[in-house]
N, C-alpha and C positions, 0 to 999 in steps of 0.2 A: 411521421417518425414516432416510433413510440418508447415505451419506459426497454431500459436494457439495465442490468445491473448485477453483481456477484460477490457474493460473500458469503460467512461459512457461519456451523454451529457446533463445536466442541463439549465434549461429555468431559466434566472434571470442575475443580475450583476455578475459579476467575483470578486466586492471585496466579495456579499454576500454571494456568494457560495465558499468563503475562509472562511468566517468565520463560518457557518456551518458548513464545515469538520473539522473546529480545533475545536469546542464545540461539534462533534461528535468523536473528539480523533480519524480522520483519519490520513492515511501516506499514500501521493499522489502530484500526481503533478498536476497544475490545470495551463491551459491557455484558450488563446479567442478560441472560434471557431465560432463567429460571435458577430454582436450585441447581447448581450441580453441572448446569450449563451456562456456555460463555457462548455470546455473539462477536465476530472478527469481520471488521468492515477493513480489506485489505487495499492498503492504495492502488490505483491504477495508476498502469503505464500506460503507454501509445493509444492512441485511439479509444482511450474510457475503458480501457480492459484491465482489469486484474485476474490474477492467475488463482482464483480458489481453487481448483482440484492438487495445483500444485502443494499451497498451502494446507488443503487436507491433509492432504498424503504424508507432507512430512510432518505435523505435529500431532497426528494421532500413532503416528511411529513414533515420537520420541516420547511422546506420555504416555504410548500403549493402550489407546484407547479409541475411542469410535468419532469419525468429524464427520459431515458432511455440506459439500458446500453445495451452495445454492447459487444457478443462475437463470434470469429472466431475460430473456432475448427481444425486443422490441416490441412488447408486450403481450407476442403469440406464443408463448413456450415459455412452459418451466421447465428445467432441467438442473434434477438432485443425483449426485453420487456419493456413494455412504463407504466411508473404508474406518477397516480397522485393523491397528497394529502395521500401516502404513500402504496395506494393500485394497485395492475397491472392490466392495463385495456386493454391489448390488449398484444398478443401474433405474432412474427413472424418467420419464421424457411425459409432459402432459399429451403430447399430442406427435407422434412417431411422421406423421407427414409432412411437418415441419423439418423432417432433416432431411425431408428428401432435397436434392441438390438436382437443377434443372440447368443445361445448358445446353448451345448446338456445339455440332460437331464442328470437322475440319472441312465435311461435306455438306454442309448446313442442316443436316440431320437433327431434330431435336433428340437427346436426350437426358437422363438423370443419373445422378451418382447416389448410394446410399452404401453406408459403410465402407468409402473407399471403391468400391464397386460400381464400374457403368453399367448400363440399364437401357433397353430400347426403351423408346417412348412410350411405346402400347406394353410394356411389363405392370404385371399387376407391384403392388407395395404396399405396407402394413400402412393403416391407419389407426385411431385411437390412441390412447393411453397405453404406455409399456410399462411395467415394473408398477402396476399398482397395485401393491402388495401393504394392505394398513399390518400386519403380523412385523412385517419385517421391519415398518419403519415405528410400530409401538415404542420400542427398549431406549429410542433417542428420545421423547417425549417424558414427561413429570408424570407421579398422578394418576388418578382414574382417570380412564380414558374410553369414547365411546368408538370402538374399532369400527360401528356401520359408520358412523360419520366420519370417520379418515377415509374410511375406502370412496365414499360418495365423493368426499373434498379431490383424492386422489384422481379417478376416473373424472371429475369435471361433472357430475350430476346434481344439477343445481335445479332443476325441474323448471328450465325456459330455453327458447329454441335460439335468444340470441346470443350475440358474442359476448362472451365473458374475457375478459381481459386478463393475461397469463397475471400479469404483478396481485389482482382482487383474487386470484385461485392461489396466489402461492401465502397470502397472508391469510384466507381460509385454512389453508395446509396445516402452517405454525399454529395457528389458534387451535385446530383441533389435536394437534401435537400437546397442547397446554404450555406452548413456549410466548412470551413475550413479541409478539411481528416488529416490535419498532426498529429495532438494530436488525433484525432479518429481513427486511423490506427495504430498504436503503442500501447504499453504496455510500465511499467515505470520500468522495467530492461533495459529498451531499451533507454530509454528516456538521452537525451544530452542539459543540456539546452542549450548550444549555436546553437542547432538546434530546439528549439520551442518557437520562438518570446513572449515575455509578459510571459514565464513561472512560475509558484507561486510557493515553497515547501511549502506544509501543514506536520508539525511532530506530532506525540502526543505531543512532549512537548513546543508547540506552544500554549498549556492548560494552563500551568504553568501560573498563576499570576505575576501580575509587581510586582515589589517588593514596599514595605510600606514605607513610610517614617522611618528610622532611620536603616532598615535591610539592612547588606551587601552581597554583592555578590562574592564568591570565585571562581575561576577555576583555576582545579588542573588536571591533567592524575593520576589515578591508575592503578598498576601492581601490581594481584595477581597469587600467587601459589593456583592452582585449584587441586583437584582429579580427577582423570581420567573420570568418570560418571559424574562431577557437569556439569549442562547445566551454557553455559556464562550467557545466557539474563535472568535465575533465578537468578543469583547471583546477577548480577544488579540490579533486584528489591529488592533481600535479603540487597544488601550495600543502596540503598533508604530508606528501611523501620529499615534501622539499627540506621541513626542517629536520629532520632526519641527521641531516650532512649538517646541523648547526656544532659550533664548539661545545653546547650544553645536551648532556641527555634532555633530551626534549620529544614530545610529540602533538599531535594537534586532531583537533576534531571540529571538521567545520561543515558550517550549516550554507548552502547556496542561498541567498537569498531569491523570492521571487518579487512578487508587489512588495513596495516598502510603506510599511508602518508609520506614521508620524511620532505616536508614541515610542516606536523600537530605535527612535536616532534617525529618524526617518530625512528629516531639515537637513541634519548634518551631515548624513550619506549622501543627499541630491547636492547639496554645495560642493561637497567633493568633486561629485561626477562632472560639475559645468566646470569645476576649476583643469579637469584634465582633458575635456573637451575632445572626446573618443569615445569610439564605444568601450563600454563601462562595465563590470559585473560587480555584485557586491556578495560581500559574506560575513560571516557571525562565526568567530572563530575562539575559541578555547584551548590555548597554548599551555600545555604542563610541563613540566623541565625542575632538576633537583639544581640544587648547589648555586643559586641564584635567586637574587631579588627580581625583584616584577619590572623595573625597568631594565635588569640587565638582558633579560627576556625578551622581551620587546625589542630593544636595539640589536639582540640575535635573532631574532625571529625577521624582523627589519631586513639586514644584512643579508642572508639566506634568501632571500625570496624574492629581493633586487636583485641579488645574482641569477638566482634561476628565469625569473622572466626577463632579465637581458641576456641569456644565454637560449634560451629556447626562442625568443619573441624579437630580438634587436638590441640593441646597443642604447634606443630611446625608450626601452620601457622600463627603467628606474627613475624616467619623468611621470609615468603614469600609474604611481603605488602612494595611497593615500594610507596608513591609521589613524583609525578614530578611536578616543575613547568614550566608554558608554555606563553609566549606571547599571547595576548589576539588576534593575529591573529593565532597562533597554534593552539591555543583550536577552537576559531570559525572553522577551518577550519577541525579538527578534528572531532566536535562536529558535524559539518553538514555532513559528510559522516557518522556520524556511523549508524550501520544498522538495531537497535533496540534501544527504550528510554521507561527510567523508571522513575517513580517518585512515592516521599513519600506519602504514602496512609494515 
């Protein structure tokens, strides 16, 4: 099995392309990778994939400018697309064989699909390098720049007859690009910040408004009794859009927990969960609501959310709703590992 990994590189400042991905409700990590360019290591979903062309697309449309995301496929292909002003205007594949798709028929027939397209088996198909064009891909690069060596990095001409490995071609790439490979060679399960200089978190709930003048701010851990099918990070939005229906203008932004921290109230979440002896989810939740003190908050946020989980889950799940409260460096610390965030719609 080898390296697979996806993420992108934006033309613009690094505060602007922060604020972009939080007004795009992304979850990613964002540092230098030159003047003028930002590296976005965007989290992955299902299966270790993140969606970079997605997130090209839409933030070089919204900052009018040029992204290109990069991905490495299990270490036999690079594959870069460059858009600008949110449309992709150039296409590159190190090695075009690699998409060719092989399978038999319904008749045990071998064949291949390549763009969508079946293929007898004996059909010829492009091999090499597509789209190595060092001209086109100069303008994302810093700097003097030596275009015979883009094009050689491009095309894979490293002058030896063996395998070179797509992830050692595609940090040649960036480097003759003049771009920084660290945050471009990584994916963001991998990501350490004490190992990516000027690193940024972007959360969805970095969307979340300041708070108003006279509205206060609560943080609390909850521990509930789940049934066995309820998904966590539905419930989390289910407990956001719950206090909604409280007596107080109120809203909430909460963080799923996954592994728990010791530091983030970690003791005190696990005592919870054996005291309700069920399966358990926990969360890091930031309750704001005007015209009220913090514990009147609390006791309505309380209320609220005993009702809805004995209204959606049973009549015994106001036995299984724990609050904790947590030092404001527990929760921060808790709040920023967790590994989904939801907020009141």
């Amino acid at each position: 099995m080898g390296t697979s990994y996806q993420n992108l590189m934006v033309v613009g400042d690094l505060a602007d392309v922060v604020g972009a991905l939080a007004d795009l409700g992304a979850d990613a990590w964002v540092l230098p990778a030159a003047s003028g360019r930002a590296a976005v290591l965007p989290r992955e979903g299902p299966h270790n994939h993140a969606d970079a062309d997605g997130l090209a697309r839409a933030i070089s449309a919204t900052l009018h400018t040029a992204a290109m995301s990069n991905v490495v496929f299990d270490s036999d292909v690079v594959l870069i697309n460059i858009y600008r002003n949110g449309n992709r205007v150039h296409e590159y594949v190190s090695e075009r064989e690699m998409l060719v798709d092989w399978f038999i028929d319904e008749n045990d027939e071998p064949k291949f699909r390549l763009g969508g397209v079946e293929y007898p088996a004996d059909a010829e198909y492009p091999k090499g390098p597509g789209g190595a064009n060092p001209q086109i891909f100069a303008p994302l690069g810093v700097g003097p720049m030596d275009l015979d060596r883009l094009g050689a990095t491009l095309r894979g001409d490293f002058g030896t007859d063996g395998q070179v490995f797509a992830e050692f071609q595609h940090r040649l790439i960036m480097k003759a690009l003049n771009l920084d490979p660290t945050g471009l060679t990584t994916a963001f399960r991998w990501a350490r910040p004490e190992d990516l200089p000027g690193a940024v978190r972007v959360k969805p709930a970095d969307r979340a408004p300041r708070l108003p003048a006279g509205w206060t701010s609560v943080k609390v851990a909850l521990v509930a009794g789940l049934p066995p099918d309820a998904d966590q990070v539905a419930v989390g939005q289910f407990l956001a859009d719950a206090v909604a229906s409280a007596p107080l203008p109120m809203r909430a932004i909460v963080g799923c927990a996954g592994v728990l921290h010791g530091p983030a109230g970690g003791a005190e979440i696990f005592m919870a969960q054996a005291r309700i002896r069920s399966r358990t989810a926990a969360y890091y939740i930031e309750l704001q609501s005007s015209g009220a003190d913090q514990r009147q908050v609390l006791d309505a946020a309380r209320r609220v959310w005993t009702q809805a989980l004995s209204d959606r889950y049973g009549s015994a799940a106001h036995q299984a709703l724990e609050l904790i409260s947590l030092t404001e460096e527990q929760f921060d610390l808790g709040f920023g590992r967790a590994t989904d965030y939801c907020s009141t719609t």
